[in-house]
VOPA-130784 format. One line per 2 residues: number of its first residue (from 0); their letters; for each residue x, y, z of N, C-alpha, C, O. Coordinates in steps of 0.02 Angstrom, whole numbers, plus 50000, padded with zeros to 5 digits. Layout:
<rs>
NUM = a = X:Y:Z:X:Y:Z:X:Y:Z:X:Y:Z | ...
</rs>
This chain:
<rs>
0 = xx = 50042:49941:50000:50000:50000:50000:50044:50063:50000:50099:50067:50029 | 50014:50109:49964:50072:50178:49931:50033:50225:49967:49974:50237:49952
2 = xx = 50081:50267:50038:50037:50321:50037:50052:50381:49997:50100:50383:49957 | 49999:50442:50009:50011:50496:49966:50067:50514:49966:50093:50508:50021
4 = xx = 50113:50543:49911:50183:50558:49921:50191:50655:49870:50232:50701:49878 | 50132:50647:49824:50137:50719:49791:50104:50769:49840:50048:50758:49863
6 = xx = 50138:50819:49853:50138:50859:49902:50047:50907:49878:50010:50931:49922 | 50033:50909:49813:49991:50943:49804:49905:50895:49821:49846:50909:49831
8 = xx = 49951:50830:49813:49878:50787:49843:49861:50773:49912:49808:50757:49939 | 49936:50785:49940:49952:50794:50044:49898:50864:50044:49842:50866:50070
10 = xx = 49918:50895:50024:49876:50972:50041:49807:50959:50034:49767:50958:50080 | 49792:50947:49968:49733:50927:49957:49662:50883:50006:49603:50891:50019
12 = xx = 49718:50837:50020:49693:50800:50081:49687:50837:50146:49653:50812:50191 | 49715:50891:50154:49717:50893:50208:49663:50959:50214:49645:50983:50268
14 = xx = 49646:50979:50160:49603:51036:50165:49530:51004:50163:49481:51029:50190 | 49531:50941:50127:49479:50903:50152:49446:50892:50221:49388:50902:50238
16 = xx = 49518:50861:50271:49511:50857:50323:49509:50938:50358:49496:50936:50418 | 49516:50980:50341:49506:51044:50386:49433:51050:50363:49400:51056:50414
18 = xx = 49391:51052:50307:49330:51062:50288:49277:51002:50333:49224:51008:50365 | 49313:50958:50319:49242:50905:50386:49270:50933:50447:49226:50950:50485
20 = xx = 49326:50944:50468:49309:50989:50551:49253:51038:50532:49195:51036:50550 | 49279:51076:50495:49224:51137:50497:49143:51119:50504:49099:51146:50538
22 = xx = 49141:51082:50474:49060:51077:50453:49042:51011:50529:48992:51006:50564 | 49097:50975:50528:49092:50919:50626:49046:50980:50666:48989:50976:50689
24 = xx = 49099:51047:50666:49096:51078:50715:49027:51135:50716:49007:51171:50762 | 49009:51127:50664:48925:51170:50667:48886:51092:50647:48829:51092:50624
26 = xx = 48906:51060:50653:48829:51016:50647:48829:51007:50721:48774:51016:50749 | 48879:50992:50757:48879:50951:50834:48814:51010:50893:48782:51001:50945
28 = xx = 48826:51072:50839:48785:51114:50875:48689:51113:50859:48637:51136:50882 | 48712:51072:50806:48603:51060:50784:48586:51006:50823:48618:50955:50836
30 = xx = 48527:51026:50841:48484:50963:50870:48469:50943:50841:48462:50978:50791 | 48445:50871:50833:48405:50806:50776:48320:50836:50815:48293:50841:50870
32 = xx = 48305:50848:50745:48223:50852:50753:48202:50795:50799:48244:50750:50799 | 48166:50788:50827:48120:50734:50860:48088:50681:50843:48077:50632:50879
34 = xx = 48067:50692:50769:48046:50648:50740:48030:50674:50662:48052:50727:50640 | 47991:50631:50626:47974:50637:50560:48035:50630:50503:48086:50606:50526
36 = xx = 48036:50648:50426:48082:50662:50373:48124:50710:50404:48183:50699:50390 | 48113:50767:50447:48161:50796:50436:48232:50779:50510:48283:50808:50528
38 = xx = 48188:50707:50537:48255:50690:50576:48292:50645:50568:48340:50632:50604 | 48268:50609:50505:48277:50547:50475:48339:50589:50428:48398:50572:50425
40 = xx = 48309:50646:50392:48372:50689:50350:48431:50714:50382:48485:50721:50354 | 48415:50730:50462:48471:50758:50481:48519:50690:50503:48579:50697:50515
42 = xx = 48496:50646:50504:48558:50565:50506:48577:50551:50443:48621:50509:50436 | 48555:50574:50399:48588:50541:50329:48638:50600:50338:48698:50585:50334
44 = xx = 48622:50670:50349:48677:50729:50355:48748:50709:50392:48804:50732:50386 | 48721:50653:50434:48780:50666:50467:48829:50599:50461:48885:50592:50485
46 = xx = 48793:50557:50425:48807:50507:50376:48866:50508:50340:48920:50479:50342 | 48833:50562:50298:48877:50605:50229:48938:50630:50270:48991:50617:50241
48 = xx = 48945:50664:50330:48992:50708:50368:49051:50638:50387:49112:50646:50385 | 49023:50580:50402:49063:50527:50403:49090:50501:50347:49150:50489:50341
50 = xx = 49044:50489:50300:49097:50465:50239:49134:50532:50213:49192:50514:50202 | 49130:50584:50201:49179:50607:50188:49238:50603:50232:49283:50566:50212
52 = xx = 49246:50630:50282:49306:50593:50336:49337:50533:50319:49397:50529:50329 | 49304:50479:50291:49328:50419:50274:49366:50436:50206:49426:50437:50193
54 = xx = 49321:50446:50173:49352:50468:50093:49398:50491:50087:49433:50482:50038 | 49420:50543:50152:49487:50589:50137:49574:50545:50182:49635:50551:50175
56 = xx = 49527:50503:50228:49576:50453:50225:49617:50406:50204:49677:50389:50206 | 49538:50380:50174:49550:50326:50111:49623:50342:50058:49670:50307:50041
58 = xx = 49604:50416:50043:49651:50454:49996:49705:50455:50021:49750:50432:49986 | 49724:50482:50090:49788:50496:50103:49829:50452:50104:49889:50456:50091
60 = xx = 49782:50381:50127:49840:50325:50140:49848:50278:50086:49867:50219:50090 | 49826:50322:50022:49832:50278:49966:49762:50211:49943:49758:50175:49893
62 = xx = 49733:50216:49982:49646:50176:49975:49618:50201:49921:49557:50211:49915 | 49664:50210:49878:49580:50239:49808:49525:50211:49790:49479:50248:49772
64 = xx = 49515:50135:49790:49470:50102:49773:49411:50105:49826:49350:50108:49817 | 49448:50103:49878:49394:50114:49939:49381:50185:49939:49323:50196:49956
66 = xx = 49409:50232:49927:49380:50308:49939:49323:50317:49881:49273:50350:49894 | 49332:50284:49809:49290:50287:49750:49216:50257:49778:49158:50267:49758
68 = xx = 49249:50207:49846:49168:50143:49840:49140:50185:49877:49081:50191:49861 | 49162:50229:49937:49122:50257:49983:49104:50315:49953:49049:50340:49967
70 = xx = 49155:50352:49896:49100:50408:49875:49027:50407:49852:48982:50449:49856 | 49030:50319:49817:48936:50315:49772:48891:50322:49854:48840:50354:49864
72 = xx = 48929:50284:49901:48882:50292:49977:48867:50360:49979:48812:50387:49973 | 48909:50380:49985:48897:50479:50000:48849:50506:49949:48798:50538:49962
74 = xx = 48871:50490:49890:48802:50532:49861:48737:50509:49858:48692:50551:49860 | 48725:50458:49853:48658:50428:49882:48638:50444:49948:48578:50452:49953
76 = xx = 48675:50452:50009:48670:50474:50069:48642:50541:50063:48599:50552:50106 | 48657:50595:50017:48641:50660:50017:48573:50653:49976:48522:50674:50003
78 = xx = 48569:50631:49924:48513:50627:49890:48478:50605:49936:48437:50648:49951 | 48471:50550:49973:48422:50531:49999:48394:50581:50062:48334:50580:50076
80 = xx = 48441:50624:50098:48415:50685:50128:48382:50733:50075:48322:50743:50087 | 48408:50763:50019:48359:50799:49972:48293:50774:49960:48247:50814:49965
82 = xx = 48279:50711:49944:48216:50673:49921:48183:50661:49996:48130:50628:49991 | 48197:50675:50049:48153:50676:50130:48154:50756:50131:48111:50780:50167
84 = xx = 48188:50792:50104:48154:50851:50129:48107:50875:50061:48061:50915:50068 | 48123:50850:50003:48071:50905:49943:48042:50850:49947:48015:50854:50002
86 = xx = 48024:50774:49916:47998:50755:49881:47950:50691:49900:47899:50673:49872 | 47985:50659:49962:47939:50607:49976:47885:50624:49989:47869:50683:49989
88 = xx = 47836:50564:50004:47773:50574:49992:47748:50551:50071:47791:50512:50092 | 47711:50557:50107:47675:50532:50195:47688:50466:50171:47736:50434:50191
90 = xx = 47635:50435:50115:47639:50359:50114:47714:50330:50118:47731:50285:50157 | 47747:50354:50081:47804:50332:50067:47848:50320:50127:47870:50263:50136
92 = xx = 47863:50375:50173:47899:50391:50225:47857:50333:50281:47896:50310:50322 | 47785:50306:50288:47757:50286:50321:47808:50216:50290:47851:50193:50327
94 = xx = 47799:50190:50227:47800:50132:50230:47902:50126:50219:47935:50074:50223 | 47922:50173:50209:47982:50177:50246:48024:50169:50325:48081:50149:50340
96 = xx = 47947:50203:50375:47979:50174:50446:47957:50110:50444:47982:50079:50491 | 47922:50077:50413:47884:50013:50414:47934:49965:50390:47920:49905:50396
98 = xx = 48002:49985:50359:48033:49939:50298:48020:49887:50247:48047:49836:50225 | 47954:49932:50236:47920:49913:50175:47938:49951:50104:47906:49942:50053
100 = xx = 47986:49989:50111:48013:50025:50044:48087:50058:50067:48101:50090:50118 | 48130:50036:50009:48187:50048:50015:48202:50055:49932:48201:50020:49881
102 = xx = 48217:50127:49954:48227:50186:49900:48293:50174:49873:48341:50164:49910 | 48297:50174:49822:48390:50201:49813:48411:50251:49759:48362:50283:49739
104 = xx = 48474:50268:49726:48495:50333:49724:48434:50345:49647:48400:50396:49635 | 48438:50283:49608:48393:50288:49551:48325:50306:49556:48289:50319:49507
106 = xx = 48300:50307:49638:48238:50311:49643:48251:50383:49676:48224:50435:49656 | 48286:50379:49719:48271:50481:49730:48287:50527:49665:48244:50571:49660
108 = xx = 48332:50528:49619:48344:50535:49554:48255:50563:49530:48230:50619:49520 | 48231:50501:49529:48182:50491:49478:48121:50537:49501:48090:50574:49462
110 = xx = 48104:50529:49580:48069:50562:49646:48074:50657:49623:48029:50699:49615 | 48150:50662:49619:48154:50737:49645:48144:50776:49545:48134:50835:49533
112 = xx = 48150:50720:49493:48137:50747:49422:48048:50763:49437:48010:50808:49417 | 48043:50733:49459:47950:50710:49437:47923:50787:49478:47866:50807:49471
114 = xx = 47968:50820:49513:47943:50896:49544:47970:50967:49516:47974:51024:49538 | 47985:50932:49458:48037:50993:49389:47970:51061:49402:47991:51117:49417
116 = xx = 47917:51055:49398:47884:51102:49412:47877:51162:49459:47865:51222:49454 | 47889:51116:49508:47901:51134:49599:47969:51170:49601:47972:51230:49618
118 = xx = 48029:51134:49583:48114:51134:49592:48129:51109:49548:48143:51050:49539 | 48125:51178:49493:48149:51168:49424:48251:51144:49455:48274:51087:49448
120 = xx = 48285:51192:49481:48336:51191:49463:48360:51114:49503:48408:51081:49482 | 48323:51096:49555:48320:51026:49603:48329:50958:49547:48368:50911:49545
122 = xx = 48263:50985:49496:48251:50942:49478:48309:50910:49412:48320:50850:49399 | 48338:50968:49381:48402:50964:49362:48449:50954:49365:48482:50944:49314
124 = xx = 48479:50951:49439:48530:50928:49459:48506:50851:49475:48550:50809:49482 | 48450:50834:49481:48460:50763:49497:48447:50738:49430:48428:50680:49439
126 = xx = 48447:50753:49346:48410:50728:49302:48500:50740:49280:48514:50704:49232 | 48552:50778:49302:48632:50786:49275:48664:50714:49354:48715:50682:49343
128 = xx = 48641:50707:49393:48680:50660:49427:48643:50583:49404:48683:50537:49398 | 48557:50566:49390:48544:50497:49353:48589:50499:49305:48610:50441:49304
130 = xx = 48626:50538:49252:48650:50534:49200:48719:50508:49215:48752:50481:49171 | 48738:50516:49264:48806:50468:49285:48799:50433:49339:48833:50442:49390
132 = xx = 48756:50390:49332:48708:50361:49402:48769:50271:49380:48790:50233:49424 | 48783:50261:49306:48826:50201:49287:48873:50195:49320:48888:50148:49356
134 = xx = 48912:50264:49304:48984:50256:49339:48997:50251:49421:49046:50226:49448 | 48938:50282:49458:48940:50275:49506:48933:50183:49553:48961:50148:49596
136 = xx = 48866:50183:49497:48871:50117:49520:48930:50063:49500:48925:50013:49535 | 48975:50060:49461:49034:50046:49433:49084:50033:49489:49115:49985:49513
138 = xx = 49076:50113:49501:49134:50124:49550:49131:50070:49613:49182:50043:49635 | 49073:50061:49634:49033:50051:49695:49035:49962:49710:49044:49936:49765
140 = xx = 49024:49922:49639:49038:49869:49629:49090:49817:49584:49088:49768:49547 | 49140:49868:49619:49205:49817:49553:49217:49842:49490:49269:49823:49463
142 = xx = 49179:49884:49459:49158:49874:49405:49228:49891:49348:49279:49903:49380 | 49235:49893:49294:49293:49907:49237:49330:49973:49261:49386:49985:49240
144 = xx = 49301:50011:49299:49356:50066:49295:49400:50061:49355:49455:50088:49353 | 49375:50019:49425:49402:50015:49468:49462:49943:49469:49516:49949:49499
146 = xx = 49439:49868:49427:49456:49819:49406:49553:49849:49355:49609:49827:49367 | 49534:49898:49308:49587:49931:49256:49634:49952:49307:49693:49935:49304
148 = xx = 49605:49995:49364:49687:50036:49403:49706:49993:49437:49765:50005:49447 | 49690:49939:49467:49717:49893:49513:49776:49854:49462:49815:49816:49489
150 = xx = 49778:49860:49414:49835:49865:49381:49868:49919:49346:49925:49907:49326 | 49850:49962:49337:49890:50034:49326:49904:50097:49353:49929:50149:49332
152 = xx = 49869:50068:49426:49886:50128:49469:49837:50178:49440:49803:50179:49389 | 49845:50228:49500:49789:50293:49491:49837:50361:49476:49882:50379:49514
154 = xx = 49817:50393:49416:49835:50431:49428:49817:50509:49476:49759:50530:49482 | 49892:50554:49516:49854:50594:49557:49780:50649:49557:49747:50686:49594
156 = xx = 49785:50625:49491:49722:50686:49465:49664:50641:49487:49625:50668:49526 | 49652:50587:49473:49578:50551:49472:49578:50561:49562:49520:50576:49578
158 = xx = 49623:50557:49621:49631:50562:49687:49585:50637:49706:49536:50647:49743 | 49627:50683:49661:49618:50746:49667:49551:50771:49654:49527:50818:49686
160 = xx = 49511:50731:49590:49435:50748:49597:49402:50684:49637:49345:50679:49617 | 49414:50637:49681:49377:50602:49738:49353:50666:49782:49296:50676:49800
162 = xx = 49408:50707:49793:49424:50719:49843:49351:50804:49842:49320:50829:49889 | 49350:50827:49749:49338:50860:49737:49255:50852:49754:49214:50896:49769
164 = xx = 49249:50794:49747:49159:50765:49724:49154:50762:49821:49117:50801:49850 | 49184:50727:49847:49160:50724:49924:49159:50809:49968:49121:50834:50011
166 = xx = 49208:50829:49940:49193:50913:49964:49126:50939:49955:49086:50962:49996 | 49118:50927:49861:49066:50957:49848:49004:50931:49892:48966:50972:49919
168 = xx = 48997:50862:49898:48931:50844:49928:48913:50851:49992:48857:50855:50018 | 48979:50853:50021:48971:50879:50081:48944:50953:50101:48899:50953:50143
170 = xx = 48970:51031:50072:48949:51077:50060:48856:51067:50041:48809:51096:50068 | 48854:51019:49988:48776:51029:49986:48756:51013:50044:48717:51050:50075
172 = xx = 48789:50936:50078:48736:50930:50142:48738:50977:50170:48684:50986:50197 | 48794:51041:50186:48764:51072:50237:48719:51142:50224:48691:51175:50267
174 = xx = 48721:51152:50171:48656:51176:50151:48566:51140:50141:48512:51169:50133 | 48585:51070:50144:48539:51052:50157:48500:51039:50235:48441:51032:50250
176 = xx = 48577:51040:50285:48558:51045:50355:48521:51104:50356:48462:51107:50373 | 48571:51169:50331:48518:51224:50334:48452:51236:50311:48423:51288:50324
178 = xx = 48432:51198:50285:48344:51217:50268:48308:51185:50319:48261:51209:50352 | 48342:51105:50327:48322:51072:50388:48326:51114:50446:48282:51111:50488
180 = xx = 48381:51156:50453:48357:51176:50524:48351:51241:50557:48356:51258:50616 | 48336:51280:50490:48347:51348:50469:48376:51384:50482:48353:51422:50524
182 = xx = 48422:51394:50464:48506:51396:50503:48529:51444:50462:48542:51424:50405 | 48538:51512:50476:48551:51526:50429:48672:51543:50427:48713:51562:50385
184 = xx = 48673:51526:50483:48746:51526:50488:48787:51472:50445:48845:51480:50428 | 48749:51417:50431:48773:51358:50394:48766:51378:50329:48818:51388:50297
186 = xx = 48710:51387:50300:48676:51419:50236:48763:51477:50217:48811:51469:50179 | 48746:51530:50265:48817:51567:50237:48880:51538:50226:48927:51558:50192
188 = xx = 48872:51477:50267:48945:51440:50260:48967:51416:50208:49023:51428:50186 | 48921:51376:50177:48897:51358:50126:48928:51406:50049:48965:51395:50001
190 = xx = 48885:51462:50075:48898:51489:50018:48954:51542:50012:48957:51579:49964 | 48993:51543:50059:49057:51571:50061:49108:51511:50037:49147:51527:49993
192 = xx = 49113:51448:50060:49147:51398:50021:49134:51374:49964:49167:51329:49938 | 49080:51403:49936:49060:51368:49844:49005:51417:49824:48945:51409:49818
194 = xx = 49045:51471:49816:48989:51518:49775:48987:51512:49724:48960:51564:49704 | 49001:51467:49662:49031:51456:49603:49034:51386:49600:49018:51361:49546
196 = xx = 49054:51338:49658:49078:51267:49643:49149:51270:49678:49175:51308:49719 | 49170:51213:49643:49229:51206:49659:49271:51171:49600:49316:51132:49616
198 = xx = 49257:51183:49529:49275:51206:49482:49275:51121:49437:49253:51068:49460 | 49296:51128:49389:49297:51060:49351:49329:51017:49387:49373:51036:49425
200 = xx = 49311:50943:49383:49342:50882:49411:49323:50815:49350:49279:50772:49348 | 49373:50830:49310:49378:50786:49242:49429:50743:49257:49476:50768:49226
202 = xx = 49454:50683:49292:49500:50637:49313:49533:50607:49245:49490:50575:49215 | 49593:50608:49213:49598:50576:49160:49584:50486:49149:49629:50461:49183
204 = xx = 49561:50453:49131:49567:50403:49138:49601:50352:49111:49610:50360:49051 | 49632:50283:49141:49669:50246:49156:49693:50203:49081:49641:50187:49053
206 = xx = 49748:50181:49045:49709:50148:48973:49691:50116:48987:49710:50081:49033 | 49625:50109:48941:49559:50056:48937:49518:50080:48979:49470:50041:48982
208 = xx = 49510:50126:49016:49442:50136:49060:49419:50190:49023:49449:50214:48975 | 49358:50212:49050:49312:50256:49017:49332:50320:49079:49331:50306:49139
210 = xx = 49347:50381:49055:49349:50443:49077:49282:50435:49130:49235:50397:49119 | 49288:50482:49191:49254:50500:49242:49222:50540:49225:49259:50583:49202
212 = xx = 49149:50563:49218:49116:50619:49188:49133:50673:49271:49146:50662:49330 | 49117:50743:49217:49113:50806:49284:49087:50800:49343:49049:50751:49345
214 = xx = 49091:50825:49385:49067:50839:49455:49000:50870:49452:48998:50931:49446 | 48937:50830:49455:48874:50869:49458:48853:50920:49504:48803:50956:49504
216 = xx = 48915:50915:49556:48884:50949:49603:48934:51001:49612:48941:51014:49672 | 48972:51036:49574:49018:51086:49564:48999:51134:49581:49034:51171:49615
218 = xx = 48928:51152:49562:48895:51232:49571:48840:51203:49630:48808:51151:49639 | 48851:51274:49669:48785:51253:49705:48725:51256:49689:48710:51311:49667
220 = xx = 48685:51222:49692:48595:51228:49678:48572:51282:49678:48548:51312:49630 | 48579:51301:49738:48538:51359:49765:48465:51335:49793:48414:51362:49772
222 = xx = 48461:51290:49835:48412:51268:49863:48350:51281:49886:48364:51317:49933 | 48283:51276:49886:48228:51299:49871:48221:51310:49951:48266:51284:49983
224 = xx = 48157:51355:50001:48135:51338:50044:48135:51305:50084:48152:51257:50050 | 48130:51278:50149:48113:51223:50188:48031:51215:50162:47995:51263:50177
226 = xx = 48006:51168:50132:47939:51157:50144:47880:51143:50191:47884:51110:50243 | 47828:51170:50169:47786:51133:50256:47754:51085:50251:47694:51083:50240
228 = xx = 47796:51033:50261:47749:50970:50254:47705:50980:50344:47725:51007:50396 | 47650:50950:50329:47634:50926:50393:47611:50884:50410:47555:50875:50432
230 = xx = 47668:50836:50398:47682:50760:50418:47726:50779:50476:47729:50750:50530 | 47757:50830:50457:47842:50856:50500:47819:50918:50542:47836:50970:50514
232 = x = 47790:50927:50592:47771:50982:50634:47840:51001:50669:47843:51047:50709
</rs>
């Protein structure tokens, strides 16, 4: 096992790890709702706050394959907080505490398009992340692009956008904490670290693998409202 040795991917990592302190250290201060979607969202939040921590480990100590598998966790982890706060439905969430339905990233995807009306720009970003919903799952199970570097090594760039995509999703969660908990100190946080994104993350890829498509979550949304469900008092 090779740990990190290019000084620009040490840094990298490590600004990772200064960004999950940051965001450790204002979530530790929210309370978990009491009940309903929106306390069920604030554990997937803090979910996401764990795998990134992992992810940026994974990286430092040379784990790429494992930092790639836990990123598809992370973004499904966040989606699935987006799709409990815009989009599920009472029934759904009912037969969810019931474990009678178990959602996954193709189904919040599909959930948060079907409200393009509601959250046009919501609904777009999840209709640009189904569109690389393959590679994720790829990544997640063995698949050809992860199978190719285990013999050719990674190069530091594909490290460098892991690292880029778990930032980003993390930043959304905590704009998504903020609607959850109307916060508006997080919300600014948010948008003082990615007023813009955090810029292209095109990984070259490996010979014979298929290139990594962009970072869907580069720009921020700009996230709609807290809604009033009143399922969630």
């Amino acid at each position: 096992m090779t740990h990190t040795a290019e000084p620009e991917l040490a840094a990298r990592v490590r600004r990772t790890e200064a960004l999950q302190r940051r965001y450790a250290a204002e979530f530790a201060r929210l309370q978990a709702p009491p009940r309903g979607r929106y306390s069920v969202a604030h554990s997937c939040l803090e979910l996401a706050l764990e795998y990134q921590a992992a992810i940026a480990a994974a990286v430092g100590d040379g784990r790429n394959a494992a930092a790639l598998t836990l990123l598809r966790a992370l973004i499904e982890t966040v989606f699935r907080a987006l799709w409990l706060v815009y989009a599920a439905a009472p029934d759904q969430l009912a037969k969810l505490a019931q474990g009678r339905l178990k959602p996954d990233l193709s189904d919040f995807t599909r959930s948060l398009r079907s409200r393009k009306q509601v959250y046009p720009q919501l609904a777009q970003f999840a209709t640009d992340c189904e569109g690389r919903a393959g590679i994720f799952n790829s990544l997640a199970h063995a698949g050809n692009e992860l199978l190719v570097r285990q013999k050719t090594g990674y190069d530091p760039n594909e490290s460098l956008a892991t690292l880029d995509f778990a930032d980003s999703f993390l930043v959304l969660s905590g704009e998504i904490a903020a609607i959850v908990h109307d916060d508006d100190a997080l919300l600014r946080l948010s948008a003082k670290l990615s007023p813009g994104g955090f810029g292209p993350s095109v990984p070259p890829a490996a010979p014979g693998a298929p290139a990594v498509e962009p970072n869907p979550a580069r720009a921020r949304i700009g996230l709609p409202p807290r809604p009033d469900h009143r399922d969630s008092a």
